[in-house]
PyMOL Python script that loads the backbone (N, CA, C, O; Angstrom):
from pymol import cmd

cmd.read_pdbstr("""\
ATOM      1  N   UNK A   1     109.149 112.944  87.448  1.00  0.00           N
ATOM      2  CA  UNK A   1     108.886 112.033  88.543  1.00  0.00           C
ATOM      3  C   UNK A   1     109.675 112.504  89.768  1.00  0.00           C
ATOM      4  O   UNK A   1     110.901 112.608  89.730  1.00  0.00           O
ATOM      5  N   UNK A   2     109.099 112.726  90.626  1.00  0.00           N
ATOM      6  CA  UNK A   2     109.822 113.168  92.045  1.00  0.00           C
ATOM      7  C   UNK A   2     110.990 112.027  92.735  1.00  0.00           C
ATOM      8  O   UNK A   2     110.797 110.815  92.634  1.00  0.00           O
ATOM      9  N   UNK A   3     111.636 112.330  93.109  1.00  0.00           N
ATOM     10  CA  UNK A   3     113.326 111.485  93.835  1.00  0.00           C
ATOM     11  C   UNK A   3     112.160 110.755  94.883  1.00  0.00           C
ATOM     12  O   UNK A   3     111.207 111.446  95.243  1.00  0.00           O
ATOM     13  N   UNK A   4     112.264 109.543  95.282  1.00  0.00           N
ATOM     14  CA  UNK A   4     111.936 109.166  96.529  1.00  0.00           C
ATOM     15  C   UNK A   4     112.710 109.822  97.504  1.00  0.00           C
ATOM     16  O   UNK A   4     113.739 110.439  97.229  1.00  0.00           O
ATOM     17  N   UNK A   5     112.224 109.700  98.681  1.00  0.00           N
ATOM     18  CA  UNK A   5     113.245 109.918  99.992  1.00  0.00           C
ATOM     19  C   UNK A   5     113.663 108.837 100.319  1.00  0.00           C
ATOM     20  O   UNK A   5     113.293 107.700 100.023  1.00  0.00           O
ATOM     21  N   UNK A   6     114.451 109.206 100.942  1.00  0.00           N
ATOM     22  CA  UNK A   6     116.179 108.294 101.134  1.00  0.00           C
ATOM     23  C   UNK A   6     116.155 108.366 102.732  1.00  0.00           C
ATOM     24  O   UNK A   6     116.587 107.440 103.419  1.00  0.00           O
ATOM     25  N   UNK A   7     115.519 109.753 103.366  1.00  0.00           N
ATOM     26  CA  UNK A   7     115.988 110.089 104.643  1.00  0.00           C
ATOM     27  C   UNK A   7     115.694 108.396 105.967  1.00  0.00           C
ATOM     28  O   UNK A   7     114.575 107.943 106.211  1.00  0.00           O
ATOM     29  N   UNK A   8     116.436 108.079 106.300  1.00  0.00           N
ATOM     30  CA  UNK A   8     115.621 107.005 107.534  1.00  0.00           C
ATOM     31  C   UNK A   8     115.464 108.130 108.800  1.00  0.00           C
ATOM     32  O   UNK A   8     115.752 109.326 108.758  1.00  0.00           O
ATOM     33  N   UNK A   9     114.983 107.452 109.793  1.00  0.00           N
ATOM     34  CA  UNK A   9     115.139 107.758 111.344  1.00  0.00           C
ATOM     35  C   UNK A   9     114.749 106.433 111.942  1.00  0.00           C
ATOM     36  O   UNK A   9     113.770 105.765 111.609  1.00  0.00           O
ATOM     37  N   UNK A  10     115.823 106.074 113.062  1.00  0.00           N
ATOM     38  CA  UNK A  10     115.718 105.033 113.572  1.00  0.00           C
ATOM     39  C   UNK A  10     115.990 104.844 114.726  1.00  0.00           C
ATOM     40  O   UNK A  10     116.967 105.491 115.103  1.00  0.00           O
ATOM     41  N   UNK A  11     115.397 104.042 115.661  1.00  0.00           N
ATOM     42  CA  UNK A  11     115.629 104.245 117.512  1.00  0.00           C
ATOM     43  C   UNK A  11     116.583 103.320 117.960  1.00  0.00           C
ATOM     44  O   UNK A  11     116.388 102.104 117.965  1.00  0.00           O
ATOM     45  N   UNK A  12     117.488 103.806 118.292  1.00  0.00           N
ATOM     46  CA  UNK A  12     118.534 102.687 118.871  1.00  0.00           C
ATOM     47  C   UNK A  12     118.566 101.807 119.595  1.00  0.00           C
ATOM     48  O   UNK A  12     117.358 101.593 119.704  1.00  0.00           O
ATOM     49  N   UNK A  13     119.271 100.750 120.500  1.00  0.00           N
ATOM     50  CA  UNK A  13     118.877 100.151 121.781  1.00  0.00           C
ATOM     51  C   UNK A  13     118.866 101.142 122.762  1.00  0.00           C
ATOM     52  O   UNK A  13     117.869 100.952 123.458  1.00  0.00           O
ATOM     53  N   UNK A  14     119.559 102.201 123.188  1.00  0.00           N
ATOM     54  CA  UNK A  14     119.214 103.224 123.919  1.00  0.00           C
ATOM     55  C   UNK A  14     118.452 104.002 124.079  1.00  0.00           C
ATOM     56  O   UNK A  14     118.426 104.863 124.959  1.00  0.00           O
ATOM     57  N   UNK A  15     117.363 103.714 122.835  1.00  0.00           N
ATOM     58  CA  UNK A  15     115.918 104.646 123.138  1.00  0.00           C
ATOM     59  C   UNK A  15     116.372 106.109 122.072  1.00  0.00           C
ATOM     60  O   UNK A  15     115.465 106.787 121.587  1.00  0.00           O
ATOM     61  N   UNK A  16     117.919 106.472 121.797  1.00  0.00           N
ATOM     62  CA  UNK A  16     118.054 107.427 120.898  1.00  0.00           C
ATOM     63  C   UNK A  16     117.133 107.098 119.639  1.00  0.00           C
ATOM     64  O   UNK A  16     116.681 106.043 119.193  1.00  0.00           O
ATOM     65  N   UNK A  17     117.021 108.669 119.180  1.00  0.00           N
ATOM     66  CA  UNK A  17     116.401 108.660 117.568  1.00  0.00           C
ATOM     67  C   UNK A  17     118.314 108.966 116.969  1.00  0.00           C
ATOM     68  O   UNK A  17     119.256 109.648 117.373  1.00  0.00           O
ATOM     69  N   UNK A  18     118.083 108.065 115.906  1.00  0.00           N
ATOM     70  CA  UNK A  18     119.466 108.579 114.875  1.00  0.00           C
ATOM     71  C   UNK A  18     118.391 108.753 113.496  1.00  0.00           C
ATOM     72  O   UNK A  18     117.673 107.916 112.949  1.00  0.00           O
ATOM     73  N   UNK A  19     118.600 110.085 113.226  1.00  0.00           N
ATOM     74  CA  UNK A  19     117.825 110.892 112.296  1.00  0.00           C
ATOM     75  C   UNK A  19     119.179 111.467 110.812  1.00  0.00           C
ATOM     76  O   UNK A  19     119.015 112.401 110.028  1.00  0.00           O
ATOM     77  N   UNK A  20     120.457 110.466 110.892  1.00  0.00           N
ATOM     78  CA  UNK A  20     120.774 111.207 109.892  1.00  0.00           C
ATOM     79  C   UNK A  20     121.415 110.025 108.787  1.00  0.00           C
ATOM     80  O   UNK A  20     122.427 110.273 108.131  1.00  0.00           O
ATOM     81  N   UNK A  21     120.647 108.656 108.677  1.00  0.00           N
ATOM     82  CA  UNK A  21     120.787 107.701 107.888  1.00  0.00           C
ATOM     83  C   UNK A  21     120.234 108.820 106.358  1.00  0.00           C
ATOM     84  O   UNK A  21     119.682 109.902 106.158  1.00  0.00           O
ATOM     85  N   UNK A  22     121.027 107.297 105.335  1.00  0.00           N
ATOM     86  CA  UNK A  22     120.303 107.558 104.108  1.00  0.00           C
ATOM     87  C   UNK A  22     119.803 105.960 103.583  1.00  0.00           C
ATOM     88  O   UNK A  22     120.762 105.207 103.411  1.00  0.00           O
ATOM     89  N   UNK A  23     118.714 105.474 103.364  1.00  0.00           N
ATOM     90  CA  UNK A  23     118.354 104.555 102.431  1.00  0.00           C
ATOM     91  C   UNK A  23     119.730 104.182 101.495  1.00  0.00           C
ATOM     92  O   UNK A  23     120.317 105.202 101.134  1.00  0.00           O
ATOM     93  N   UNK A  24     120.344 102.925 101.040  1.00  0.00           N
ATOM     94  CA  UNK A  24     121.351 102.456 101.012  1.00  0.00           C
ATOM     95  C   UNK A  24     121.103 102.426  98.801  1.00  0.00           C
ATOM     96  O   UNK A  24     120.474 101.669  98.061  1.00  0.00           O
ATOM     97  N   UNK A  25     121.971 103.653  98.543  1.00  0.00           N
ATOM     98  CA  UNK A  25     121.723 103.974  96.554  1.00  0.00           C
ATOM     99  C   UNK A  25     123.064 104.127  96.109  1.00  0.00           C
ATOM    100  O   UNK A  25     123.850 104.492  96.983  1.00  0.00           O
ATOM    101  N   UNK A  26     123.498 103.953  95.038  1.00  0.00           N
ATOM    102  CA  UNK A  26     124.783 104.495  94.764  1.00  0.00           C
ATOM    103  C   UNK A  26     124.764 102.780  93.426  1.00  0.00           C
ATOM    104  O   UNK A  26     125.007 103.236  92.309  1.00  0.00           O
ATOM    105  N   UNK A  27     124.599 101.491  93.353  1.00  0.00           N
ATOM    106  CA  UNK A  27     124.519 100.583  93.199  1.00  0.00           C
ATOM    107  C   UNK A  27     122.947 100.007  92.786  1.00  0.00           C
ATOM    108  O   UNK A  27     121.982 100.209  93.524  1.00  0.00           O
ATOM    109  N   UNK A  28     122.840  99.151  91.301  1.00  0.00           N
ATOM    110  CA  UNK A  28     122.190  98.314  91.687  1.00  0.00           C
ATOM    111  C   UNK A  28     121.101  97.311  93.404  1.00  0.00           C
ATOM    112  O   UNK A  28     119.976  97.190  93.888  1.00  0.00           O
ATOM    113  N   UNK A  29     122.901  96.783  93.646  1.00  0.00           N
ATOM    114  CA  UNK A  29     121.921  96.523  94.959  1.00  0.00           C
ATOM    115  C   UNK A  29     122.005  96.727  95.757  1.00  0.00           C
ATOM    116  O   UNK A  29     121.803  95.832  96.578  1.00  0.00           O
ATOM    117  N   UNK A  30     122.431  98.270  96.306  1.00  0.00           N
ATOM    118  CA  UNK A  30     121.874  99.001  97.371  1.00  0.00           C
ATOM    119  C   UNK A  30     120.513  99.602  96.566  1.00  0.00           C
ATOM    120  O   UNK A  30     119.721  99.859  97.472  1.00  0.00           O
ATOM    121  N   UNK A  31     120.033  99.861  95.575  1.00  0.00           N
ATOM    122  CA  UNK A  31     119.178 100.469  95.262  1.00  0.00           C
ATOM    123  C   UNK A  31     117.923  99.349  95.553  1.00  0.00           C
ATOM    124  O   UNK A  31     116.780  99.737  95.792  1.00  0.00           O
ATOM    125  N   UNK A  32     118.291  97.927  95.501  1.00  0.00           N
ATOM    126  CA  UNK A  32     117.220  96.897  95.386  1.00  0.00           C
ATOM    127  C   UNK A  32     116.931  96.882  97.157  1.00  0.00           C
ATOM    128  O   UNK A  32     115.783  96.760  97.587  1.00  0.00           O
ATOM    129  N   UNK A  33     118.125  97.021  98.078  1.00  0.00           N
ATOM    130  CA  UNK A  33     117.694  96.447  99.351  1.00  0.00           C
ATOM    131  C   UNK A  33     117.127  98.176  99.930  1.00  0.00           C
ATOM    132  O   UNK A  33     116.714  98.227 101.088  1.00  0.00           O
ATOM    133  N   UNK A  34     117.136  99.408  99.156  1.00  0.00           N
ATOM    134  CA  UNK A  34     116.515 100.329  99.445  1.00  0.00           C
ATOM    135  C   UNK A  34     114.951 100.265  99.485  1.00  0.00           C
ATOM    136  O   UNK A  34     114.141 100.501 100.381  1.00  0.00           O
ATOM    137  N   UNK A  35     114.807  99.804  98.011  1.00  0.00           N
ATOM    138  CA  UNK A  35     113.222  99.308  97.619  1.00  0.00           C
ATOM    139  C   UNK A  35     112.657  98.072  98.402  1.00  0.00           C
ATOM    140  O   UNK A  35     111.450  97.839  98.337  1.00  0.00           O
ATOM    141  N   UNK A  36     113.442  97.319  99.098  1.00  0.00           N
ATOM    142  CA  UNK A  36     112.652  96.324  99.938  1.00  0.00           C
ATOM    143  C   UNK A  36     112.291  96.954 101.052  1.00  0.00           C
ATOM    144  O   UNK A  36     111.187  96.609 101.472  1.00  0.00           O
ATOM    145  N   UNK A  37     112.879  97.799 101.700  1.00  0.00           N
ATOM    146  CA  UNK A  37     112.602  98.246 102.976  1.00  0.00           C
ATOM    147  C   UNK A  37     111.894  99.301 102.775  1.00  0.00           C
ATOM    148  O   UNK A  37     111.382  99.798 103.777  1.00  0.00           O
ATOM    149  N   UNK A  38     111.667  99.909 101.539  1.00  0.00           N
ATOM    150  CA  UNK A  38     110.671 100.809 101.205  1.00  0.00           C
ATOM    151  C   UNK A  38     109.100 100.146 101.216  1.00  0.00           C
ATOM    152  O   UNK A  38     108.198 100.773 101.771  1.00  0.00           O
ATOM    153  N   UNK A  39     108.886  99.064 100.679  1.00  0.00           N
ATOM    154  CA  UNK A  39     107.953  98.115 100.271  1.00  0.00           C
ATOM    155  C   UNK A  39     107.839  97.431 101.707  1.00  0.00           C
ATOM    156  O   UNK A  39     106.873  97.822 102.363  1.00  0.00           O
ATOM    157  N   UNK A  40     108.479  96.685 102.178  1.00  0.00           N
ATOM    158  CA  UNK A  40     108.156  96.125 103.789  1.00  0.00           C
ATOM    159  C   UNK A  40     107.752  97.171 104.678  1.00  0.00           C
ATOM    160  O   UNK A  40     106.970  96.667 105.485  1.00  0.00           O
ATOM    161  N   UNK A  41     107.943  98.602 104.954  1.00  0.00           N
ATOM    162  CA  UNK A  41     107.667  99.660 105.690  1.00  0.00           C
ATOM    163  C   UNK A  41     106.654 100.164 105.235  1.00  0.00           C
ATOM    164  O   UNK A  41     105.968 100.763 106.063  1.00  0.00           O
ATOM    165  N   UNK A  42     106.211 100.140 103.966  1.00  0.00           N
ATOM    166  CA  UNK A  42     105.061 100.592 103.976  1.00  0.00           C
ATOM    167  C   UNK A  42     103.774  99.591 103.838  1.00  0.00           C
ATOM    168  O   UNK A  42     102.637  99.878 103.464  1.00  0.00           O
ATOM    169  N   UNK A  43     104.269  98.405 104.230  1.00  0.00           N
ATOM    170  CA  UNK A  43     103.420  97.313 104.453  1.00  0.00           C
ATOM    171  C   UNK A  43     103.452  97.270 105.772  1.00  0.00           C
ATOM    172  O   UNK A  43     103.668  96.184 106.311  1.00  0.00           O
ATOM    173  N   UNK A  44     103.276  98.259 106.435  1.00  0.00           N
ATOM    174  CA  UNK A  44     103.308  97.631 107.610  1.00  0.00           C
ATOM    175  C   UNK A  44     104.345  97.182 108.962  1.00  0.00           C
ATOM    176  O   UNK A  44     104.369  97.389 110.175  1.00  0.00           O
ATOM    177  N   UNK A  45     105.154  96.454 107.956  1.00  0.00           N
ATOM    178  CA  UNK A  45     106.142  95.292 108.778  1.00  0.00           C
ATOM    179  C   UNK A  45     106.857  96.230 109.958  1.00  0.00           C
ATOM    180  O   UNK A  45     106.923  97.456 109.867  1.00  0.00           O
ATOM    181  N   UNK A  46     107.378  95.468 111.069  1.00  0.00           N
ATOM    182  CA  UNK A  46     108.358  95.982 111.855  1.00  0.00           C
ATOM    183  C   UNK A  46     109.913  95.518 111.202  1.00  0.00           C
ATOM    184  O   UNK A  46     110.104  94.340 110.900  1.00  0.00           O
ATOM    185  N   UNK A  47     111.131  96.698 110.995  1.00  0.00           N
ATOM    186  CA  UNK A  47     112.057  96.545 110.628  1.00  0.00           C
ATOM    187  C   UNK A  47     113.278  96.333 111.780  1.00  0.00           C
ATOM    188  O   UNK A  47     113.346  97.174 112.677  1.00  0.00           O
ATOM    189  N   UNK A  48     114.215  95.243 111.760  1.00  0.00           N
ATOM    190  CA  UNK A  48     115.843  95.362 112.211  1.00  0.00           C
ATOM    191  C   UNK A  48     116.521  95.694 111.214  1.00  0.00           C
ATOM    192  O   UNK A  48     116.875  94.940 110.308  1.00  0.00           O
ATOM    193  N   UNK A  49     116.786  97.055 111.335  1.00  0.00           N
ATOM    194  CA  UNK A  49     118.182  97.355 110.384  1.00  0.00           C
ATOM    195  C   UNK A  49     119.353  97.230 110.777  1.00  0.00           C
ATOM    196  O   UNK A  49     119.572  97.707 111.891  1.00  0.00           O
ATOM    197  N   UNK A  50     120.446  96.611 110.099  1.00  0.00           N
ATOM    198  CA  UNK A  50     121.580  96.264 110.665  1.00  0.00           C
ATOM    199  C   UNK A  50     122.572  97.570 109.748  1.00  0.00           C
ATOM    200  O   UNK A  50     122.561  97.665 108.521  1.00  0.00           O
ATOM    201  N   UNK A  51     123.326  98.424 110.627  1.00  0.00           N
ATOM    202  CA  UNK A  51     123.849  99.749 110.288  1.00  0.00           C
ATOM    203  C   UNK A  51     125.561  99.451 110.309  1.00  0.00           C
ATOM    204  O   UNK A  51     126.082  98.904 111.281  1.00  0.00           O
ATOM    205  N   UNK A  52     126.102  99.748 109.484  1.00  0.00           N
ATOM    206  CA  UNK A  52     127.914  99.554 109.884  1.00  0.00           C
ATOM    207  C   UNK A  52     128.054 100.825 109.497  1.00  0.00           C
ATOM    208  O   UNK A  52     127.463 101.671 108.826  1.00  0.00           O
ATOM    209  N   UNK A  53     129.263 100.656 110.289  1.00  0.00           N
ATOM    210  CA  UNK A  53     130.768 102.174 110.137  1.00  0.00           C
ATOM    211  C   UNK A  53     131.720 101.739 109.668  1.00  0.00           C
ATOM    212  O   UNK A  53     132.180 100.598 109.711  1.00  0.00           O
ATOM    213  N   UNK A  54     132.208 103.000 109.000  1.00  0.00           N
ATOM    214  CA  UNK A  54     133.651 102.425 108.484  1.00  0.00           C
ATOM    215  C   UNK A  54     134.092 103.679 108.195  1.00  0.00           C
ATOM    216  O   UNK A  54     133.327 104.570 107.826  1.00  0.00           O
ATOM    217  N   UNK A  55     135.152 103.807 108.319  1.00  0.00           N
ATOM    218  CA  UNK A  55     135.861 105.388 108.133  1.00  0.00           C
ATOM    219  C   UNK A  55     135.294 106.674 108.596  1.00  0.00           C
ATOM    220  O   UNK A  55     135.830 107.747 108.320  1.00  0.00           O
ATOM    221  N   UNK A  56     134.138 106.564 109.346  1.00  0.00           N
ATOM    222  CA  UNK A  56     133.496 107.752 109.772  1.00  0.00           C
ATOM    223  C   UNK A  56     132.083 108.026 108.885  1.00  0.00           C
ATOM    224  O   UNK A  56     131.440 109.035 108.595  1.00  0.00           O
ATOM    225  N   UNK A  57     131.948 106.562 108.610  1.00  0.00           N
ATOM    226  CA  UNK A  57     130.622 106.535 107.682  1.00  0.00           C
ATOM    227  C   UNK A  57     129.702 105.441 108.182  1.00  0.00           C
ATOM    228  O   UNK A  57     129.979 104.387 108.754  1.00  0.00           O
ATOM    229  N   UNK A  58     128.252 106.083 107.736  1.00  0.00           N
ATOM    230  CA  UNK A  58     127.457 104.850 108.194  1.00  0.00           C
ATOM    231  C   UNK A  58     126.394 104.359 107.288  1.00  0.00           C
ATOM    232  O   UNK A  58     125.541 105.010 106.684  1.00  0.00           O
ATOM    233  N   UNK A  59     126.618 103.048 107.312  1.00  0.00           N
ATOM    234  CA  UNK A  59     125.147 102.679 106.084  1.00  0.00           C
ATOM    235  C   UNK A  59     124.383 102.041 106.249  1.00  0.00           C
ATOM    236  O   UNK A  59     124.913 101.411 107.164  1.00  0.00           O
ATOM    237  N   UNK A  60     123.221 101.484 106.102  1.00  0.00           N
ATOM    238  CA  UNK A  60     122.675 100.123 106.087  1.00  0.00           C
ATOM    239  C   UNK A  60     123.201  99.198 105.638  1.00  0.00           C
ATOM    240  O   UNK A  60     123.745  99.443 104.561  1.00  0.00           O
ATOM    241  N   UNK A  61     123.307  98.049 106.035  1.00  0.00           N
ATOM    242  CA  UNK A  61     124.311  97.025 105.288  1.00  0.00           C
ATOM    243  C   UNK A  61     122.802  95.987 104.825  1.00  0.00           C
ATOM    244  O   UNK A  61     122.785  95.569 103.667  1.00  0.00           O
ATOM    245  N   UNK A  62     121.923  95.720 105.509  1.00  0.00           N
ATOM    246  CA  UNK A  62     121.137  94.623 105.683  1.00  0.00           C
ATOM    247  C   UNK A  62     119.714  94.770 106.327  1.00  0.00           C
ATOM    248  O   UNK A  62     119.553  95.966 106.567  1.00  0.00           O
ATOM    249  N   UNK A  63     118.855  94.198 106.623  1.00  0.00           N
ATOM    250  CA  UNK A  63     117.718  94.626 107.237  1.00  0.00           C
ATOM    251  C   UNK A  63     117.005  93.044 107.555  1.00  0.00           C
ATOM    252  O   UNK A  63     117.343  91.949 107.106  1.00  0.00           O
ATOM    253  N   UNK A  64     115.961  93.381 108.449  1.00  0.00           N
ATOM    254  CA  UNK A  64     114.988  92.112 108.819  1.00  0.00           C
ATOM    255  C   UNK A  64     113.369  92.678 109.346  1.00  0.00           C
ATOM    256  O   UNK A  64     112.916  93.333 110.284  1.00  0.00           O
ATOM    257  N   UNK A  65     112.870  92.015 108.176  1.00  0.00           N
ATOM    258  CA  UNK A  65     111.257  92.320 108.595  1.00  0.00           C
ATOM    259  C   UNK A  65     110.652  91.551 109.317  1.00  0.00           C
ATOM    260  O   UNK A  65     111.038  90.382 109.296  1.00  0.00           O
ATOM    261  N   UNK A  66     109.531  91.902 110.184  1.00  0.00           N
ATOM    262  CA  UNK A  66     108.440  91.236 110.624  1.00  0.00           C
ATOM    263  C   UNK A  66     107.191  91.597 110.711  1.00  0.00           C
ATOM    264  O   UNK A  66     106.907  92.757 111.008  1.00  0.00           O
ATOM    265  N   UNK A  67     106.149  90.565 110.441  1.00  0.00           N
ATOM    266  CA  UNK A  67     104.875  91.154 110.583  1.00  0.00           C
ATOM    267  C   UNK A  67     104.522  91.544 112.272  1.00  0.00           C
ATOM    268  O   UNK A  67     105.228  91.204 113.221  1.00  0.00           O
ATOM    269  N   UNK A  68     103.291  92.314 112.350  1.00  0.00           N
ATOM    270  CA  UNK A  68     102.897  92.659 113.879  1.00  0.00           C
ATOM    271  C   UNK A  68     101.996  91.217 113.636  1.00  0.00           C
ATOM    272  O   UNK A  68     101.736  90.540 112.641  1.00  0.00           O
ATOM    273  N   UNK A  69     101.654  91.121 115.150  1.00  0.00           N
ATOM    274  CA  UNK A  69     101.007  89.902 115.763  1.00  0.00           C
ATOM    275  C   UNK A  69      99.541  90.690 116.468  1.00  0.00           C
ATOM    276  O   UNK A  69      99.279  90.901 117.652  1.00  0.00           O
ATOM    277  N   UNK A  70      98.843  90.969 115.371  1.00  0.00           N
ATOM    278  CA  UNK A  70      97.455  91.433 116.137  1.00  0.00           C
ATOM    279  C   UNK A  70      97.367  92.934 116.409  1.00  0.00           C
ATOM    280  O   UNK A  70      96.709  93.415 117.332  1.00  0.00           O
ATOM    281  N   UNK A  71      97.993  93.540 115.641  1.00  0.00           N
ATOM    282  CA  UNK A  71      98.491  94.749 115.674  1.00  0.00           C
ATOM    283  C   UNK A  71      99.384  95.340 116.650  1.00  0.00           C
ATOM    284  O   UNK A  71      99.843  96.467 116.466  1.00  0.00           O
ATOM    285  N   UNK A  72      99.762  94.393 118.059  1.00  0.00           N
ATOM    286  CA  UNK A  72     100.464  95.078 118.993  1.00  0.00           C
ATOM    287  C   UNK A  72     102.351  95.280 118.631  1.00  0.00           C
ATOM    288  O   UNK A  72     103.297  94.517 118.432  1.00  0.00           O
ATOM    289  N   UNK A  73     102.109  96.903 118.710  1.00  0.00           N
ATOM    290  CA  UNK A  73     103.870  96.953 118.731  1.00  0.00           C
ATOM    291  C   UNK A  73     104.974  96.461 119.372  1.00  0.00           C
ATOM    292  O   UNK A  73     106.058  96.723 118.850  1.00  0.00           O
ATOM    293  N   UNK A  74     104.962  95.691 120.561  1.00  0.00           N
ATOM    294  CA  UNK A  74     105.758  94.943 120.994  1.00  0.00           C
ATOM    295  C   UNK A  74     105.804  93.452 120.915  1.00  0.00           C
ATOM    296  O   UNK A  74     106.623  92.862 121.621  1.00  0.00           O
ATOM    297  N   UNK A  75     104.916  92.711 120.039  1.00  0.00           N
ATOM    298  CA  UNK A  75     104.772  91.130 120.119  1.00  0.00           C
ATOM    299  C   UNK A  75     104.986  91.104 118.663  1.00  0.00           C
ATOM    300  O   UNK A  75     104.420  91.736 117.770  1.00  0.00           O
ATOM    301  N   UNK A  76     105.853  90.304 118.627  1.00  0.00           N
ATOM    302  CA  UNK A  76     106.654  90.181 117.149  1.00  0.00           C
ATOM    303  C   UNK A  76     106.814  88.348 116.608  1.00  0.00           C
ATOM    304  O   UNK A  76     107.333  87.428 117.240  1.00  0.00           O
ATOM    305  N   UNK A  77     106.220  88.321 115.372  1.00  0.00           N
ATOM    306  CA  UNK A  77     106.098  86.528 114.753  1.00  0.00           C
ATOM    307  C   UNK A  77     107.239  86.654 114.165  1.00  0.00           C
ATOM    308  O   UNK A  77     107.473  87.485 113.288  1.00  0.00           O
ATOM    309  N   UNK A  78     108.304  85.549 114.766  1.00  0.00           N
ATOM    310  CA  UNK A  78     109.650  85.239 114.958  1.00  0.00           C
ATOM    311  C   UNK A  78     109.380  83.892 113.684  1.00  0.00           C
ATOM    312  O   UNK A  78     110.311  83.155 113.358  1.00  0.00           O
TER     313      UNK A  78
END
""", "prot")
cmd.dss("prot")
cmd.show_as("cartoon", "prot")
cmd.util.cbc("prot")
cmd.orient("prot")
């Protein structure tokens, strides 16, 4: 069975791409909130990932989905 990918890329409030996340594994439940955002992203949904540092490290800590509103990428059901 092939490894899923782990790799993210994600656009900051500054319009940067940060291209050197990993999907959040090591644990049970980093492995579970990996598979939700695997499953919400490929449904579609628009994601807020919430990212922390700590020692010169960075992870996903958390995330927030939403569906699109009529397919447009900027109008989001709150």
């Amino acid at each position: 069975m092939a490894e899923a990918v782990r790799t993210v890329w994600l656009r900051g409030k500054n319009g940067r791409i940060k291209n050197d996340l990993s999907l959040p594994y090591g644990n049970d439940d980093s492995e579970g909130l990996a598979e939700q955002i695997r499953q919400d992203f490929n449904a579609g949904k628009d994601l807020l990932v919430n990212v922390m540092k700590f020692m010169g490290q960075e992870m996903i800590s958390s995330y927030e989905s939403f569906d699109r509103v009529n397919g447009d990428d900027l109008d989001y059901h709150w």
